[in-house]
C-alpha positions as CSV (number, residue, x, y, z in Angstrom):
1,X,21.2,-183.6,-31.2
2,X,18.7,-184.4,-28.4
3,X,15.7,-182.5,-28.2
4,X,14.8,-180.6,-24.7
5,X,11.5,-181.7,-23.1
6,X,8.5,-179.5,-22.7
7,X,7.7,-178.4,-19.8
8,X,4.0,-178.4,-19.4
9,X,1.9,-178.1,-16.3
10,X,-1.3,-179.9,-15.4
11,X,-4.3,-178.0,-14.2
12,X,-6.5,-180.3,-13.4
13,X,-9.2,-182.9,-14.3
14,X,-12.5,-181.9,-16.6
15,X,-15.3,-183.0,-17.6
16,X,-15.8,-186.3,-19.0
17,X,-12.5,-187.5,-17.6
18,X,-10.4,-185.5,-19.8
19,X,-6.8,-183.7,-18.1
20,X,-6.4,-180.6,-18.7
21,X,-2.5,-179.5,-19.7
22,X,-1.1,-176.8,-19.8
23,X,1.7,-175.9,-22.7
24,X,3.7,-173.0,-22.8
25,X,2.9,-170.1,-25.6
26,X,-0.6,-171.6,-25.4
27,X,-3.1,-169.5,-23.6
28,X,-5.7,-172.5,-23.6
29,X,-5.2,-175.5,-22.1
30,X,-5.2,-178.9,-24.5
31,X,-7.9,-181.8,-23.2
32,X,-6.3,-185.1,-23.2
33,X,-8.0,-188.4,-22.3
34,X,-6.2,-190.6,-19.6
35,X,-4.4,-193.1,-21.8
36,X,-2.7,-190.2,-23.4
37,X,-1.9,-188.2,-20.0
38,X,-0.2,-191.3,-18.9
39,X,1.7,-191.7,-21.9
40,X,2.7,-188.3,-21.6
41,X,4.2,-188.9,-17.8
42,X,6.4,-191.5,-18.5
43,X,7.6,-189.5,-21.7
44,X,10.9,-187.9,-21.4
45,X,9.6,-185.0,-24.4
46,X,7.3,-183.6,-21.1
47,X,8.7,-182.5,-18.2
48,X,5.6,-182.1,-15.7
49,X,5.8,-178.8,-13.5
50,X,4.2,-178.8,-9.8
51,X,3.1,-182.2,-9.9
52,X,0.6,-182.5,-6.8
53,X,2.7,-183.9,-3.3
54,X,1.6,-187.4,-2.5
55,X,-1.3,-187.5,-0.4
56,X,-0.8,-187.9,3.5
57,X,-1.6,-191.2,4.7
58,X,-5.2,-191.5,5.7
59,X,-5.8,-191.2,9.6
60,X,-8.2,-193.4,11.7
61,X,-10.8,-191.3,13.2
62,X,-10.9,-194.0,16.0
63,X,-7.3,-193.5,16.7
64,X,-7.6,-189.7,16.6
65,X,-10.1,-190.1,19.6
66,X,-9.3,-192.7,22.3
67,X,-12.1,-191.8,24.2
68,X,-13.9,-195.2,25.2
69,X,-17.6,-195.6,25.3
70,X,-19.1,-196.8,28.4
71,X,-22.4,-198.6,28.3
């Protein structure tokens, strides 16, 4: 019989580079360092809820403004 995953949720980073996760029936979230965290992502016993989107690709500020400087 195969065990479901937990579904935990990750609030954010802390101080001294810990993650902070957050379990269900626990009101406090559990500090993790980042070899752990990582561990946990590619674990199938946690299932991660509202993972961040992927960031937008970063735009050129030149490109936003084709203005051209005249001298």
């Amino acid at each position: 019989m195969e065990k479901e995953s937990v579904k935990v949720s990750l609030i954010g980073k802390g101080e001294n580079n810990f993650y902070k996760i957050k379990f269900p029936n626990l009101q406090i979230p559990v500090n993790v360092n980042e070899e752990l965290y990582r561990k946990m992502l590619h674990s199938n016993q946690y299932e991660f809820k509202h993972r961040r989107p992927p960031r937008p690709e970063r735009v050129d500020s030149y490109s936003s403004n084709n203005k051209m400087l005249s001298i």
